[in-house]
C-alpha positions as CSV (number, residue, x, y, z in Angstrom):
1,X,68.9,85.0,115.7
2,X,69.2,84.2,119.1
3,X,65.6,86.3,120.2
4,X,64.3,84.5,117.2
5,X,65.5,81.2,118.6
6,X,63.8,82.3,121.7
7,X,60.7,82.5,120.3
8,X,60.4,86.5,119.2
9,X,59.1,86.2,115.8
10,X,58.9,89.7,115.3
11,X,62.9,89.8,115.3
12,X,62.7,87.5,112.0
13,X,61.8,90.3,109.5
14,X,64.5,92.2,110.4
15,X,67.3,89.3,110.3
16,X,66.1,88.9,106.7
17,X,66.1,92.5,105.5
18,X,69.5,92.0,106.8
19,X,70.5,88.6,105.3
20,X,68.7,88.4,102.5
21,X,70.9,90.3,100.0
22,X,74.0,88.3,101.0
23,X,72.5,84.9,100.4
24,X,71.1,85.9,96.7
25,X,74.5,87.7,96.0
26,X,76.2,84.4,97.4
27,X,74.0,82.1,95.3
28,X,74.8,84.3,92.2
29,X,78.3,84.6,92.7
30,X,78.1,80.7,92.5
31,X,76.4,80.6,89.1
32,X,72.5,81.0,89.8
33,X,70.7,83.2,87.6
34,X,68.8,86.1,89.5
35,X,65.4,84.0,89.5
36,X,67.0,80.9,91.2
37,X,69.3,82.6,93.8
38,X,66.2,84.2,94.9
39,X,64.4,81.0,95.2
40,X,67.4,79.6,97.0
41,X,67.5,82.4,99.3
42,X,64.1,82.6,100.4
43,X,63.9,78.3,100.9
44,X,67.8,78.9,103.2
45,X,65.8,81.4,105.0
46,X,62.9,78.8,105.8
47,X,65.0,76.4,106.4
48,X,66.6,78.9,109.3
49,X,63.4,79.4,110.3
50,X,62.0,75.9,110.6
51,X,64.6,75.1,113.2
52,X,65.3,78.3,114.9
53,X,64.2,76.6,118.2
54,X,67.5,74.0,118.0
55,X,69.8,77.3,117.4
56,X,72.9,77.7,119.6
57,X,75.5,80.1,118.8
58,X,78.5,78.6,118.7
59,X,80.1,80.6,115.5
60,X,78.8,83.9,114.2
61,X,75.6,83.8,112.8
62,X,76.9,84.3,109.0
63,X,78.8,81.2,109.5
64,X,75.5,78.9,110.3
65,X,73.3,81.1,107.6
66,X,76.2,80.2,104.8
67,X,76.7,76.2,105.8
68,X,72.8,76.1,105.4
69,X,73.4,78.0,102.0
70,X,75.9,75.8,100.8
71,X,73.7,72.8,101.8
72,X,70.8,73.9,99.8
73,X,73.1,74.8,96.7
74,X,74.9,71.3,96.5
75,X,70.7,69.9,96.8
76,X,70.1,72.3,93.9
77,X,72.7,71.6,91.7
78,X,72.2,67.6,92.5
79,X,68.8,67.8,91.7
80,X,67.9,70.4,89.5
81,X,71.2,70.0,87.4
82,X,71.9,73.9,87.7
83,X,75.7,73.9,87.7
84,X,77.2,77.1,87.6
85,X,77.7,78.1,83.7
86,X,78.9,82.1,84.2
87,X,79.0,84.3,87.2
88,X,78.1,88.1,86.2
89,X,79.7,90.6,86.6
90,X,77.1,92.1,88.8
91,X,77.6,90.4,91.6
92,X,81.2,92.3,91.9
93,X,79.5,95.5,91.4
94,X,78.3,95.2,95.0
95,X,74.5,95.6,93.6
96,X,73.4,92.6,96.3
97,X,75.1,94.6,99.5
98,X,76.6,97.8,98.2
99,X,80.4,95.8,99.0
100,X,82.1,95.7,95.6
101,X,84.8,92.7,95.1
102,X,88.4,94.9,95.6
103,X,91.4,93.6,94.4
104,X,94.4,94.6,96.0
105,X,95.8,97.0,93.5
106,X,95.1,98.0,90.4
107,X,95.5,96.0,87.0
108,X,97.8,96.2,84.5
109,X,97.4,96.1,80.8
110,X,100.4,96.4,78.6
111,X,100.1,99.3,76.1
112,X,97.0,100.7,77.8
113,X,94.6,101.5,80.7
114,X,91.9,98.9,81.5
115,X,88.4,100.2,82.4
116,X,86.2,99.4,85.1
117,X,83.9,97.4,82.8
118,X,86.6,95.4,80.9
119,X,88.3,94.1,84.2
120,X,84.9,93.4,85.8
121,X,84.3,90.9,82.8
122,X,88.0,89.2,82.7
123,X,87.3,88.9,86.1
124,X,83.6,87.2,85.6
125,X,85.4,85.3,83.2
126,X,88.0,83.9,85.6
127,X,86.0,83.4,88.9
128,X,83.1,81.5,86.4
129,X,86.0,79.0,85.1
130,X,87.3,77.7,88.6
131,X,85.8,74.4,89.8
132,X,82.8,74.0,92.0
133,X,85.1,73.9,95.1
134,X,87.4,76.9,94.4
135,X,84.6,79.1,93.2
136,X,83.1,77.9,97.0
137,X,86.2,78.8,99.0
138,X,86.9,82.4,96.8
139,X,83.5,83.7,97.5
140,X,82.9,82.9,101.0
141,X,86.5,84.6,101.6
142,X,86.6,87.4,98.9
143,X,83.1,88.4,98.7
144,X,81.4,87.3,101.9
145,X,84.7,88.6,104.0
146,X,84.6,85.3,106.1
147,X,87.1,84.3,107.9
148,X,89.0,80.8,107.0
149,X,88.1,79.1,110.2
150,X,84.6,79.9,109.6
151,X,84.3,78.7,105.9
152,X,86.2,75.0,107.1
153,X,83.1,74.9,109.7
154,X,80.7,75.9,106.3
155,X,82.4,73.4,104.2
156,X,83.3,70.7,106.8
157,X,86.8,70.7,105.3
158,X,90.3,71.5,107.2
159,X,91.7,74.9,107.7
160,X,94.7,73.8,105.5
161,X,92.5,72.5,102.4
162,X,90.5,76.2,102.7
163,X,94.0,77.9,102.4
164,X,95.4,75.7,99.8
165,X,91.9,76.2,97.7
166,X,92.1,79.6,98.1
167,X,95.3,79.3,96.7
168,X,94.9,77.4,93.6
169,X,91.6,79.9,93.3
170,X,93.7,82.9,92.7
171,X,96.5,81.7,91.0
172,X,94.0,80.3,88.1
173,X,92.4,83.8,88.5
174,X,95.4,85.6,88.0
175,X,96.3,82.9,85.0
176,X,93.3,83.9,83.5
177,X,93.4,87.6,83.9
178,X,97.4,87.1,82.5
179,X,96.1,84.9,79.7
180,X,93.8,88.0,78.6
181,X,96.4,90.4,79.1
182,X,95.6,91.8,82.1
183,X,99.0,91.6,84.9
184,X,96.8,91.1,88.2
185,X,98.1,93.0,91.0
């Protein structure tokens, strides 16, 4: 970004070959169907464009690209009235960036074995019913591997309110994984 910044344009097609599938799998991992994360990505990436002359590094790039991302998603749903309905279960495939969401052990399922498929959906079915701002907090930290410092910059919000959202994220998580009878690890 910073050659960009400077005025090499030809270092912007690779910055979005490299970007690109991270914002669409962030903006579907936040409820946007494959049409409109696309969209979103491709007007974020504009927008990063349109002022790359007024870029300064002063956080990794990812953490600028993703508070420009979450910027244009809280326009979207505002305007366009897209709030996020279901998250599917693709997006924790890893088919945006090849990264597939990893718990941190595997599940259990009294009286049987849980496949790959089933606890993909339980787990679609708990990340879709957390609120706006957990959902926010969970994927930037479990899916998008940022650090907490860098998702209070994206959010404008205090390292303490990231952890204690991150928190309430996976213990509604793991009381909707419990509440389908899967034990989360």
């Amino acid at each position: 970004m910073l050659r960009v910044a400077a005025g090499d344009e030809a270092a912007f097609e690779p910055l979005v070959h490299s970007v690109l599938p991270r914002l669409i799998g962030f903006f579907r991992r936040l409820g946007a169907d494959a049409s409109i994360a696309e969209d979103c990505a491709q007007e974020v990436l504009m927008k990063v464009y349109r002022v790359r002359a007024g870029y300064t590094a002063r956080a990794r790039f990812t953490t600028y690209l993703f508070h420009i991302a979450r910027n244009h998603w809280i326009d979207v749903y505002r305007h366009r009235k897209l709030g996020p309905r279901t998250v599917s279960t693709d997006v924790f495939r890893g088919d945006d960036d090849g990264r597939p969401l990893e718990l941190e052990g595997p599940p259990v399922v009294p009286g049987g074995e849980l496949g790959r498929e089933e606890l993909l959906a339980a787990l679609e079915r708990a990340v879709g019913g957390l609120g706006e701002e957990h959902r926010e907090v969970f994927v930037l930290a479990r899916v998008e591997n940022l650090r907490y410092q860098e998702i209070s910059r994206i959010l404008g919000i205090p390292v303490g309110t990231v952890k204690s959202r991150m928190h309430a994220a996976w213990r509604q998580i793991r009381a909707a994984l419990s509440a389908e009878g899967i034990e989360p690890p």
